[in-house]
N, C-alpha and C positions, 0 to 999 in steps of 0.2 A: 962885617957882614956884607955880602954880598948879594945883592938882590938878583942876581943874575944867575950865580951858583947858587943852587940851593942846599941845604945840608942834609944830612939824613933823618934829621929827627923828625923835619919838616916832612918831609918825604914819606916817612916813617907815619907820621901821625895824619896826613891827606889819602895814605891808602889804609888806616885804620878808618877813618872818617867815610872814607868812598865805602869801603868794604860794607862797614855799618849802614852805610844809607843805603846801600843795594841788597843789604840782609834785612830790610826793614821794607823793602819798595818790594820786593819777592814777597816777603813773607806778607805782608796788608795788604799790597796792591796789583803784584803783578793777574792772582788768580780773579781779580775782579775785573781787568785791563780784558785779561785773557778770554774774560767770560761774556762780556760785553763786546768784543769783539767776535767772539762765535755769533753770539745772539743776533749783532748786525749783519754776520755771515750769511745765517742763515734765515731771518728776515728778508735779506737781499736776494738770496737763494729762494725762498717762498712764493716772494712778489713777483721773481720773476718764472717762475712758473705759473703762476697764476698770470699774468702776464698773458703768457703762453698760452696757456688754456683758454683764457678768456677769446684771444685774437681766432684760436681754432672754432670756439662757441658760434664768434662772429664770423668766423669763415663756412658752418656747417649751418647758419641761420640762414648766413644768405645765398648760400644755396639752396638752401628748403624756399626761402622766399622768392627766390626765381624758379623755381620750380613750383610753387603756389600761382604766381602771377603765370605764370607757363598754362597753367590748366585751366585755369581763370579766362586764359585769351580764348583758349581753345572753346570752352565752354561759352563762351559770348558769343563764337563764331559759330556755335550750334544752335545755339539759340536763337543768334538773327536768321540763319538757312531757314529754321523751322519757322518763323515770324513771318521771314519772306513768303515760302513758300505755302504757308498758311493763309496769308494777302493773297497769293496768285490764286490759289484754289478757291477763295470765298470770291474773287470778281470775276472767274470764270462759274462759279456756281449761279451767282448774281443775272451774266448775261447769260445762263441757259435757264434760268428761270425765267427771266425776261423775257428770253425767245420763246416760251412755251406759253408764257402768260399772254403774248402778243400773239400767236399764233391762235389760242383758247376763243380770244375776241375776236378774232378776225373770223372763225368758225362760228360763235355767236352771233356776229354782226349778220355771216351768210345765212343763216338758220334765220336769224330778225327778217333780213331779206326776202327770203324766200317764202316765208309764213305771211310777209302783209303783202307780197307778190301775188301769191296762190289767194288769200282774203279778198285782191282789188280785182283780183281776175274774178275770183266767186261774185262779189259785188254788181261787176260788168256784168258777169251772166244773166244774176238774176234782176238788174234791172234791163236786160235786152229781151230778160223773159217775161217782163212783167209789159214793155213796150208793145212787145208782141201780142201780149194777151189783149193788152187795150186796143190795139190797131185789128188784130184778128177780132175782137167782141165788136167793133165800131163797124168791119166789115161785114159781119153776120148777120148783124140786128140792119143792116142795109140791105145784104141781099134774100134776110128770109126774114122779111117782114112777113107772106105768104106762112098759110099755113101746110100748105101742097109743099114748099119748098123748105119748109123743118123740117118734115116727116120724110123727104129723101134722102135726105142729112143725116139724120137719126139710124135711117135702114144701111146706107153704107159705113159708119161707125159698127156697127152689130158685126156687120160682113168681117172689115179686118180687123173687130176683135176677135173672132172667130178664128180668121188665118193665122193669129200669132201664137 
C-alpha cells in the first residue's frame, strides 16, 4: 500500500463520507448559515439606513437650527433698535421737559419779579404819600395857624372841586 496512490476504495469511501457531510451541513446547517446571514444582511442594510436617516435628521436639524438662531439674531437686532431708539426718545423727551420746566420758572421767577417790583414800587408811593401828607399837614398848621387864612384855603378847595 501506498500512501501516495490512493486506491479507490479509499477514494470511494472519502466521497461517500464528503457527500454525507455536505447532505448533512445543507440539510441542518446551511438554511440556518443562510438565514443568519440574510439577517446580518439586512441588519446591516437597516442600520445603515437609519444611518442615513439619521445624518439627513441631523442635516435638516441644523438647518432649522441656523435658521432659528438666524431669526433669533434678527430679532435682538430689533429689539436693541427699538431699546435704542426708545433711550433716545425718553432723553430727548427728558430735555424738552426740562426745557419747559426751566422755562415755566424762569416765567414764575419773572411774575415773582414783577409782583414784589410793582408791591415796592406801591410801597414807595405810599410812603412818599404818607411823607407828603406829613410835611404838607406840618406846612399848614404853620401857615394857617390864622383863621382868615383856613377859610381861604377852604374857599379855593370848593373852587376846583367845582372845576373838576
Amino acid at each position: 500500500m501506498d500512501l501516495i496512490t490512493p486506491s479507490s476504495g479509499l477514494i470511494f469511501w472519502q466521497l461517500f463520507g464528503f457527500l454525507g457531510l455536505l447532505f448533512i451541513l445543507i440539510k441542518f446547517a446551511w438554511k440556518p448559515m443562510l438565514a443568519a446571514l440574510e439577517e446580518r444582511e439586512t441588519s446591516i442594510e437597516n442600520s445603515l439606513k437609519a444611518a442615513e436617516q439619521a445624518r439627513n435628521e441631523m442635516a435638516s436639524l441644523k438647518a432649522e437650527n441656523e435658521k432659528l438662531l438666524q431669526e433669533a439674531r434678527l430679532e435682538r437686532d430689533i429689539i436693541l433698535k427699538k431699546a435704542q431708539d426708545a433711550s433716545v426718545k425718553m432723553i430727548e423727551d427728558a430735555k424738552n421737559e426740562a426745557s419747559k420746566v426751566a422755562a415755566q420758572q424762569i416765567e414764575n421767577a419773572k411774575a415773582v419779579i414783577e409782583t414784589e417790583k410793582k408791591a415796592a414800587l406801591a410801597e414807595v408811593k405810599n410812603q412818599v404819600a404818607i411823607l407828603t401828607l406829613e410835611v404838607t399837614e406840618k406846612l399848614l398848621r404853620k401857615n394857617l395857624s390864622s383863621d382868615k387864612a383856613q377859610k381861604e384855603l377852604i374857599d379855593e378847595f370848593v373852587k376846583d372841586v367845582k372845576l373838576n
